[in-house]
Backbone bond lengths (Angstrom), bond angles and torsions (degrees), N, CA, C in turn:
res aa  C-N    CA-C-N  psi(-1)  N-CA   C-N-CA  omega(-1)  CA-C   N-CA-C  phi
1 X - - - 1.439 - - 1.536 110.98 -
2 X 1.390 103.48 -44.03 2.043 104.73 -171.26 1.612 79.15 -68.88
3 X 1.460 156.19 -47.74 1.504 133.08 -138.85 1.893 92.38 -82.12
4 X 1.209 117.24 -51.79 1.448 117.82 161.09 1.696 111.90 -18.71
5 X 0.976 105.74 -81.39 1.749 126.74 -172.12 2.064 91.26 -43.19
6 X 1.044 104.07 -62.83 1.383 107.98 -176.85 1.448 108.86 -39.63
7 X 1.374 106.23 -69.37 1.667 111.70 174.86 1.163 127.24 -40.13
8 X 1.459 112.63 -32.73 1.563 100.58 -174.20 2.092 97.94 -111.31
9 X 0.911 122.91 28.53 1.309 133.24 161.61 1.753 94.55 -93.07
10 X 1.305 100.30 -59.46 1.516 101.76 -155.54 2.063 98.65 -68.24
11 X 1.516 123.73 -28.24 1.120 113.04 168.69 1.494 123.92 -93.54
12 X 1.659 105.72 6.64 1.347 112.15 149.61 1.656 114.35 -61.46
13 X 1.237 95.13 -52.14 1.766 101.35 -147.96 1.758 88.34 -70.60
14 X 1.311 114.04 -36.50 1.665 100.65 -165.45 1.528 111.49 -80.30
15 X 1.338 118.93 1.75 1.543 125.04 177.29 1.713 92.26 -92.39
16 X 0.967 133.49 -27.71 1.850 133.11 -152.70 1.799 71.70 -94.93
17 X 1.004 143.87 -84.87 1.365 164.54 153.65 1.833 102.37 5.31
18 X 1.124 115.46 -50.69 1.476 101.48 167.17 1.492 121.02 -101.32
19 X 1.482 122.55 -13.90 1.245 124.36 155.87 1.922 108.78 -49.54
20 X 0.914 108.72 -56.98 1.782 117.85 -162.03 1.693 84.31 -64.42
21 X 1.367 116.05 -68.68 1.550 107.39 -160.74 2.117 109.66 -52.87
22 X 1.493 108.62 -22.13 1.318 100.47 161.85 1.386 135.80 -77.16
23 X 1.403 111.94 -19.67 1.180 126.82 -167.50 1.416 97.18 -89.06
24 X 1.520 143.93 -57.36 1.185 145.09 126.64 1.391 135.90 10.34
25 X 1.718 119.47 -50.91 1.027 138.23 142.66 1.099 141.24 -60.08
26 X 1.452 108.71 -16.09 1.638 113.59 178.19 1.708 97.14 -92.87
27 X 1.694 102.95 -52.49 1.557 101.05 168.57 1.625 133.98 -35.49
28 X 1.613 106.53 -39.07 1.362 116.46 -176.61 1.462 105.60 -78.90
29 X 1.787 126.35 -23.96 1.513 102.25 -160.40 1.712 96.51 -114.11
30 X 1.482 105.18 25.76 1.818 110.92 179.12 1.719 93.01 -120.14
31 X 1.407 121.47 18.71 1.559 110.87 172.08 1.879 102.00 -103.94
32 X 1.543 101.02 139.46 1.467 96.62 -170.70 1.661 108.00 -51.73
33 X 1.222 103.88 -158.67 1.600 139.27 -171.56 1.347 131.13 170.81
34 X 1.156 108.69 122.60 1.467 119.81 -155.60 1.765 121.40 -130.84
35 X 1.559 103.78 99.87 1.599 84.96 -164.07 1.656 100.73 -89.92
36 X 1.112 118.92 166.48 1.690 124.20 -155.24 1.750 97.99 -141.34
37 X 1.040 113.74 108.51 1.946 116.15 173.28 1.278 83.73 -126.87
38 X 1.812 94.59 153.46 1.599 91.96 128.16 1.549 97.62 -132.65
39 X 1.786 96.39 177.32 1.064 102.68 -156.69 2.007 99.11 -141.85
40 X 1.583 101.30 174.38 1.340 104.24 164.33 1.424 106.58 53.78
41 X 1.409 121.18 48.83 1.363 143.18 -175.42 1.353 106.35 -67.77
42 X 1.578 148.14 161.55 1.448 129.02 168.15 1.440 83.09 171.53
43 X 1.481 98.37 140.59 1.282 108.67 164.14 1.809 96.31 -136.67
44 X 1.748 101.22 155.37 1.363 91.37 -153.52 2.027 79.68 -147.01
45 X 1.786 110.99 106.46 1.391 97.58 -175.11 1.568 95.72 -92.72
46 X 1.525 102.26 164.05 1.969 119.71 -172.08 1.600 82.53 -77.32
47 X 0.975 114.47 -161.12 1.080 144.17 139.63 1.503 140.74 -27.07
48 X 1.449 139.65 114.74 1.398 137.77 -153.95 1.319 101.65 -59.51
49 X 1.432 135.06 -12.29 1.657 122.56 -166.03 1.324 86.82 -102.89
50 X 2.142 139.16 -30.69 0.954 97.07 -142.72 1.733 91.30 -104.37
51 X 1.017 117.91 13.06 1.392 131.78 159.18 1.565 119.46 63.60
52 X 1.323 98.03 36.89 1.740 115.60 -173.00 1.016 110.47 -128.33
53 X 1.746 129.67 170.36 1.282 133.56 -147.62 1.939 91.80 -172.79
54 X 1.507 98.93 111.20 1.271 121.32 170.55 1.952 118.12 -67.57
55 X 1.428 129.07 77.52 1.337 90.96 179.45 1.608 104.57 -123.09
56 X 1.835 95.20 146.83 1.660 121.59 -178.35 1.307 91.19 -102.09
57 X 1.476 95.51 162.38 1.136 135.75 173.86 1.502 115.49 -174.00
58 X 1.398 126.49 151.34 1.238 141.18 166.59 1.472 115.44 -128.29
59 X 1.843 113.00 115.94 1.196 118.99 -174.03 1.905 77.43 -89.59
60 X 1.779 94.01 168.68 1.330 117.08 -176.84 1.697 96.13 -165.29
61 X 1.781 110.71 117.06 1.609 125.11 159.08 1.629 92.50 -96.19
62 X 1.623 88.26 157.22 1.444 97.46 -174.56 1.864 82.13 -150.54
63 X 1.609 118.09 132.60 1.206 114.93 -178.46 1.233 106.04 -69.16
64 X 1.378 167.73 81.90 1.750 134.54 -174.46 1.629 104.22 -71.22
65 X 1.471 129.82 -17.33 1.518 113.45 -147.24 1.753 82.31 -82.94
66 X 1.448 96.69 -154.08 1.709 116.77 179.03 1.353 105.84 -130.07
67 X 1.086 118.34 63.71 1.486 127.64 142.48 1.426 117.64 175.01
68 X 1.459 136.46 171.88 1.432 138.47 -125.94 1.704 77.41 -90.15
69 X 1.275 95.03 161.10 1.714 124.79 -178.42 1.513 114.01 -122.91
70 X 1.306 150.12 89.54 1.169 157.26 -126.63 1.917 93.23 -122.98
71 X 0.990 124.78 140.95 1.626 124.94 164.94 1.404 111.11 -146.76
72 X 1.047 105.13 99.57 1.435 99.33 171.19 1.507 136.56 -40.74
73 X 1.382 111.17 -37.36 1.709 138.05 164.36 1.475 107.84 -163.11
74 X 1.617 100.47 171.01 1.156 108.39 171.83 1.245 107.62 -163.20
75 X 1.915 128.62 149.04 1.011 141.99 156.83 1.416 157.33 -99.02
76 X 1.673 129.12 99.75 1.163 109.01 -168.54 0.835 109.30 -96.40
77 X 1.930 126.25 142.37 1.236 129.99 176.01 1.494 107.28 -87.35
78 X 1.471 156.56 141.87 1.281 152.68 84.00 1.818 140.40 -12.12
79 X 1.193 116.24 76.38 1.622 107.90 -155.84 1.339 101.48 -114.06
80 X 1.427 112.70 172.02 1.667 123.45 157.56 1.316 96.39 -79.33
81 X 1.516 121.57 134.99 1.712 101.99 155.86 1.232 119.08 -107.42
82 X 1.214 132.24 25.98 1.832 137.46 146.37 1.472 100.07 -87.12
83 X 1.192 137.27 -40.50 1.463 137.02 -161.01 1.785 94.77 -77.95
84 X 1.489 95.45 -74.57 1.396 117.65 -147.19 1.366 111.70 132.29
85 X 1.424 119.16 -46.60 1.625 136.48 -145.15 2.069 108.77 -45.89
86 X 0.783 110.29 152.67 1.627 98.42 -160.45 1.877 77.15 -117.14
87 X 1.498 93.40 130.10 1.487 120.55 -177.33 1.324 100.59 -92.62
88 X 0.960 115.93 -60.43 1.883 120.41 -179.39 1.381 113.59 -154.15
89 X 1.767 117.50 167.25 1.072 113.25 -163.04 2.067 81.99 -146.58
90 X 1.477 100.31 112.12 1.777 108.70 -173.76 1.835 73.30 -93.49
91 X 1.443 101.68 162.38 1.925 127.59 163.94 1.200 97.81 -150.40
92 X 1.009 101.67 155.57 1.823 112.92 156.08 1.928 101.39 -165.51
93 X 1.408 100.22 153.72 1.402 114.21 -176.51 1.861 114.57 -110.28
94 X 1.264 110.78 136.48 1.433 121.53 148.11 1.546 78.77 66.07
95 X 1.420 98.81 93.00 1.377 106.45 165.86 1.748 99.72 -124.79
96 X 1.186 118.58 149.98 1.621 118.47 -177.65 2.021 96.54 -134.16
97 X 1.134 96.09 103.44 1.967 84.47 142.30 1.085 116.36 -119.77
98 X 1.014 101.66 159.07 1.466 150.33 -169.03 1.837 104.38 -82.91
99 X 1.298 126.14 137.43 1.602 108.13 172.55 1.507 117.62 -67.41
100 X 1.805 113.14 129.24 1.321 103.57 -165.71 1.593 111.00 98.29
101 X 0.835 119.50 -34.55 1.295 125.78 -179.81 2.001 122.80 -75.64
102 X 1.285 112.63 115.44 1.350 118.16 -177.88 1.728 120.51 -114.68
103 X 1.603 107.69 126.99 1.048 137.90 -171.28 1.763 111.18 -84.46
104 X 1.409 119.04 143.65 1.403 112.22 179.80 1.629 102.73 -155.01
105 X 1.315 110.69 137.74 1.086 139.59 -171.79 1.568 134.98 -142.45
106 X 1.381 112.42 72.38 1.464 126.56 -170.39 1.703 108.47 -85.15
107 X 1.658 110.73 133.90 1.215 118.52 -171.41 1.514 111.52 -159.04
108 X 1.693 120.88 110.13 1.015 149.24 127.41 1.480 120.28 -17.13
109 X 1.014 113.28 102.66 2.458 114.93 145.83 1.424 97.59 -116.59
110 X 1.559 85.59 156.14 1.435 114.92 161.41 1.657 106.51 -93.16
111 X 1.381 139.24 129.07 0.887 125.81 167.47 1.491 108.72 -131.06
112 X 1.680 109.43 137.44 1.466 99.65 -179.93 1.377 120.05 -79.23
113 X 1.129 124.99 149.85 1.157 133.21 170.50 1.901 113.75 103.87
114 X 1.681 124.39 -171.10 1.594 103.29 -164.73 1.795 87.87 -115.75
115 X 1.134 134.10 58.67 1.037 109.22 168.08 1.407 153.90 -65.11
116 X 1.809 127.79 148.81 1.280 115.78 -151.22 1.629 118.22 -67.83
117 X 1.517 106.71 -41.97 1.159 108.76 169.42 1.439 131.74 -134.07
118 X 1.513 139.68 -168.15 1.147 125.17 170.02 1.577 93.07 -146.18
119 X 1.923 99.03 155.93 1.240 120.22 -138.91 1.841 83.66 -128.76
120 X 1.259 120.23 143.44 1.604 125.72 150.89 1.620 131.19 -128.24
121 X 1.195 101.16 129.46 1.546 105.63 165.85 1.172 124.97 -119.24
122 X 1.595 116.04 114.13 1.476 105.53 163.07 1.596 141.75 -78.51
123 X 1.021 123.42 151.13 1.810 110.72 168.59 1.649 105.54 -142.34
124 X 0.993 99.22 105.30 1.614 133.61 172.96 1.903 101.30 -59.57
125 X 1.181 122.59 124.59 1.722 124.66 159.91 1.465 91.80 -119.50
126 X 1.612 117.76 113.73 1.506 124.99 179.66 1.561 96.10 -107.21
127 X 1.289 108.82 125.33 1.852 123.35 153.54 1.496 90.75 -24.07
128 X 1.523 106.24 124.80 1.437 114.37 145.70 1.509 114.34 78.63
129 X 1.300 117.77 -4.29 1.744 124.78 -174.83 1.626 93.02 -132.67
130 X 1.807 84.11 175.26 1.726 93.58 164.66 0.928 117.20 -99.44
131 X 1.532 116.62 167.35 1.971 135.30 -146.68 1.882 73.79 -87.73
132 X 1.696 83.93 154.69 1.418 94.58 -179.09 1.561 118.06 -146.99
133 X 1.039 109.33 125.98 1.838 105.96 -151.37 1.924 92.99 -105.82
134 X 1.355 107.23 155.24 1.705 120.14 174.55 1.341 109.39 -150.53
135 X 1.463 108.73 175.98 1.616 99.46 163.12 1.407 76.11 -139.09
136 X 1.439 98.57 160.02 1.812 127.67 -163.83 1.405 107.04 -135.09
137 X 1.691 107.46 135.20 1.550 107.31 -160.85 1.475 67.98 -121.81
138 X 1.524 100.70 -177.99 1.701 114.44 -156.77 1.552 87.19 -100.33
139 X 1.524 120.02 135.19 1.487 141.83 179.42 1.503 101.24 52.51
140 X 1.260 117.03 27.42 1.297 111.45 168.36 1.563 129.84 -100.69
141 X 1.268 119.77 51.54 1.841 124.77 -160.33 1.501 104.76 -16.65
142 X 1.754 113.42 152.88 1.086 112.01 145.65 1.720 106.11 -130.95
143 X 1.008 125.28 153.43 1.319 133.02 165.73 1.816 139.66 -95.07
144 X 1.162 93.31 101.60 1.556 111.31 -168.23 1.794 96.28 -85.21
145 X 1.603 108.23 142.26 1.230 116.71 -177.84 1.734 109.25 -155.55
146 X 1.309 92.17 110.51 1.487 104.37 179.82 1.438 132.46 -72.05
Protein backbone atom coordinates (compact mmCIF):
# COMPACT_ATOMS: atom_id res chain seq x y z
CA UNK A 1 0.00 0.00 0.00
CA UNK A 2 2.86 2.74 1.19
CA UNK A 3 4.73 1.71 -2.53
CA UNK A 4 1.18 2.62 -4.17
CA UNK A 5 0.97 6.01 -2.22
CA UNK A 6 4.59 6.60 -3.39
CA UNK A 7 3.69 6.10 -7.04
CA UNK A 8 1.08 8.26 -7.35
CA UNK A 9 2.88 11.17 -5.31
CA UNK A 10 5.79 10.62 -7.50
CA UNK A 11 3.29 10.75 -10.79
CA UNK A 12 1.67 13.55 -9.10
CA UNK A 13 4.71 15.59 -8.69
CA UNK A 14 6.06 14.81 -12.35
CA UNK A 15 2.67 15.90 -14.03
CA UNK A 16 2.71 19.44 -11.69
CA UNK A 17 6.54 19.40 -12.94
CA UNK A 18 5.73 19.37 -16.64
CA UNK A 19 2.66 21.48 -16.44
CA UNK A 20 4.88 24.48 -14.71
CA UNK A 21 7.90 23.86 -17.14
CA UNK A 22 5.09 24.46 -20.00
CA UNK A 23 3.47 27.15 -18.60
CA UNK A 24 6.94 28.79 -18.08
CA UNK A 25 7.77 28.19 -21.58
CA UNK A 26 4.97 29.71 -23.13
CA UNK A 27 5.64 32.75 -20.68
CA UNK A 28 9.36 32.93 -21.72
CA UNK A 29 8.83 32.75 -25.64
CA UNK A 30 5.69 35.59 -25.56
CA UNK A 31 8.30 38.21 -23.82
CA UNK A 32 9.49 40.73 -26.53
CA UNK A 33 13.03 41.04 -28.08
CA UNK A 34 14.60 43.69 -29.52
CA UNK A 35 17.77 43.75 -31.54
CA UNK A 36 19.36 47.42 -31.44
CA UNK A 37 22.44 48.42 -34.17
CA UNK A 38 23.30 51.28 -35.45
CA UNK A 39 24.53 51.53 -38.55
CA UNK A 40 25.96 53.59 -41.64
CA UNK A 41 28.25 55.48 -39.23
CA UNK A 42 30.30 58.46 -41.09
CA UNK A 43 31.76 61.30 -40.05
CA UNK A 44 32.44 63.78 -42.74
CA UNK A 45 34.90 67.03 -41.61
CA UNK A 46 34.13 70.66 -43.77
CA UNK A 47 36.89 72.15 -44.38
CA UNK A 48 40.23 72.93 -42.18
CA UNK A 49 39.16 76.74 -41.62
CA UNK A 50 35.64 75.86 -40.97
CA UNK A 51 36.61 73.54 -38.20
CA UNK A 52 33.53 71.20 -38.08
CA UNK A 53 32.78 67.63 -38.43
CA UNK A 54 29.51 66.18 -39.94
CA UNK A 55 28.61 62.84 -38.10
CA UNK A 56 25.64 60.26 -39.41
CA UNK A 57 24.49 57.54 -38.19
CA UNK A 58 21.33 55.43 -38.41
CA UNK A 59 20.04 53.64 -35.27
CA UNK A 60 17.68 50.63 -36.37
CA UNK A 61 15.26 48.28 -33.60
CA UNK A 62 14.17 45.32 -35.18
CA UNK A 63 11.49 43.25 -32.95
CA UNK A 64 12.97 39.45 -33.33
CA UNK A 65 10.85 38.05 -30.21
CA UNK A 66 6.92 37.13 -30.73
CA UNK A 67 5.09 39.66 -29.25
CA UNK A 68 4.64 43.60 -29.29
CA UNK A 69 7.63 45.62 -27.76
CA UNK A 70 6.29 48.83 -26.11
CA UNK A 71 9.06 51.78 -25.09
CA UNK A 72 8.04 54.42 -23.56
CA UNK A 73 11.27 56.59 -24.77
CA UNK A 74 14.52 56.17 -25.66
CA UNK A 75 18.04 57.65 -25.85
CA UNK A 76 20.89 57.82 -28.15
CA UNK A 77 23.95 59.28 -26.95
CA UNK A 78 26.66 60.60 -29.67
CA UNK A 79 30.17 60.95 -27.82
CA UNK A 80 33.96 61.43 -28.28
CA UNK A 81 35.33 58.26 -26.81
CA UNK A 82 38.93 59.67 -25.91
CA UNK A 83 37.20 62.91 -24.65
CA UNK A 84 33.92 61.79 -23.34
CA UNK A 85 32.45 65.08 -24.95
CA UNK A 86 28.72 64.33 -25.85
CA UNK A 87 28.19 65.18 -29.66
CA UNK A 88 24.45 64.72 -29.63
CA UNK A 89 21.71 63.39 -27.77
CA UNK A 90 18.70 61.68 -30.54
CA UNK A 91 15.12 60.72 -28.08
CA UNK A 92 12.10 59.69 -29.31
CA UNK A 93 8.88 58.53 -27.37
CA UNK A 94 6.28 55.61 -27.42
CA UNK A 95 7.64 53.55 -29.89
CA UNK A 96 5.63 50.04 -30.36
CA UNK A 97 6.78 47.05 -32.62
CA UNK A 98 5.03 44.74 -33.64
CA UNK A 99 6.88 41.04 -34.06
CA UNK A 100 8.82 41.37 -37.30
CA UNK A 101 8.48 44.75 -37.30
CA UNK A 102 11.59 47.29 -37.90
CA UNK A 103 12.16 50.73 -36.56
CA UNK A 104 14.60 53.47 -38.11
CA UNK A 105 16.09 56.41 -36.89
CA UNK A 106 18.68 58.53 -38.82
CA UNK A 107 20.52 61.46 -37.05
CA UNK A 108 22.94 64.14 -38.01
CA UNK A 109 25.31 66.66 -35.40
CA UNK A 110 27.34 69.26 -36.17
CA UNK A 111 30.27 68.90 -34.06
CA UNK A 112 33.06 71.37 -33.72
CA UNK A 113 36.24 70.40 -34.15
CA UNK A 114 37.96 67.01 -36.35
CA UNK A 115 37.41 64.29 -34.14
CA UNK A 116 38.93 60.71 -34.42
CA UNK A 117 36.07 58.80 -33.53
CA UNK A 118 32.49 58.56 -32.40
CA UNK A 119 31.13 56.63 -29.51
CA UNK A 120 27.18 55.42 -28.80
CA UNK A 121 25.07 54.73 -25.95
CA UNK A 122 21.75 53.63 -25.78
CA UNK A 123 19.12 53.72 -22.85
CA UNK A 124 15.95 52.03 -23.57
CA UNK A 125 12.71 53.05 -20.83
CA UNK A 126 10.41 49.87 -21.79
CA UNK A 127 6.50 49.98 -20.65
CA UNK A 128 6.35 47.81 -17.72
CA UNK A 129 10.25 46.69 -17.30
CA UNK A 130 13.46 48.26 -16.19
CA UNK A 131 15.38 51.12 -18.16
CA UNK A 132 18.20 49.45 -19.78
CA UNK A 133 21.45 51.07 -20.75
CA UNK A 134 24.27 49.61 -23.67
CA UNK A 135 26.86 50.98 -25.69
CA UNK A 136 26.51 50.24 -29.53
CA UNK A 137 29.39 49.75 -31.95
CA UNK A 138 28.47 50.35 -35.64
CA UNK A 139 26.73 46.99 -37.33
CA UNK A 140 27.28 45.45 -34.23
CA UNK A 141 23.54 44.17 -32.86
CA UNK A 142 22.79 43.99 -29.37
CA UNK A 143 19.80 42.21 -28.01
CA UNK A 144 17.42 43.66 -25.54
CA UNK A 145 14.81 41.25 -23.92
CA UNK A 146 12.02 42.17 -21.81
Amino acid sequence: MLAQHRRIVLVLAISAAVVLSIGAGAILLLRPSVEVRVTDVGMVPDSPQVGMTEVHVQLILRNVGSSQAHFAWFTLFAYDPTTGSLFETWAHMEVRLNPGETWRLSGTANVTGHPSGVAFTMKLFPSQAPSWETSLEPDRPVTWTG
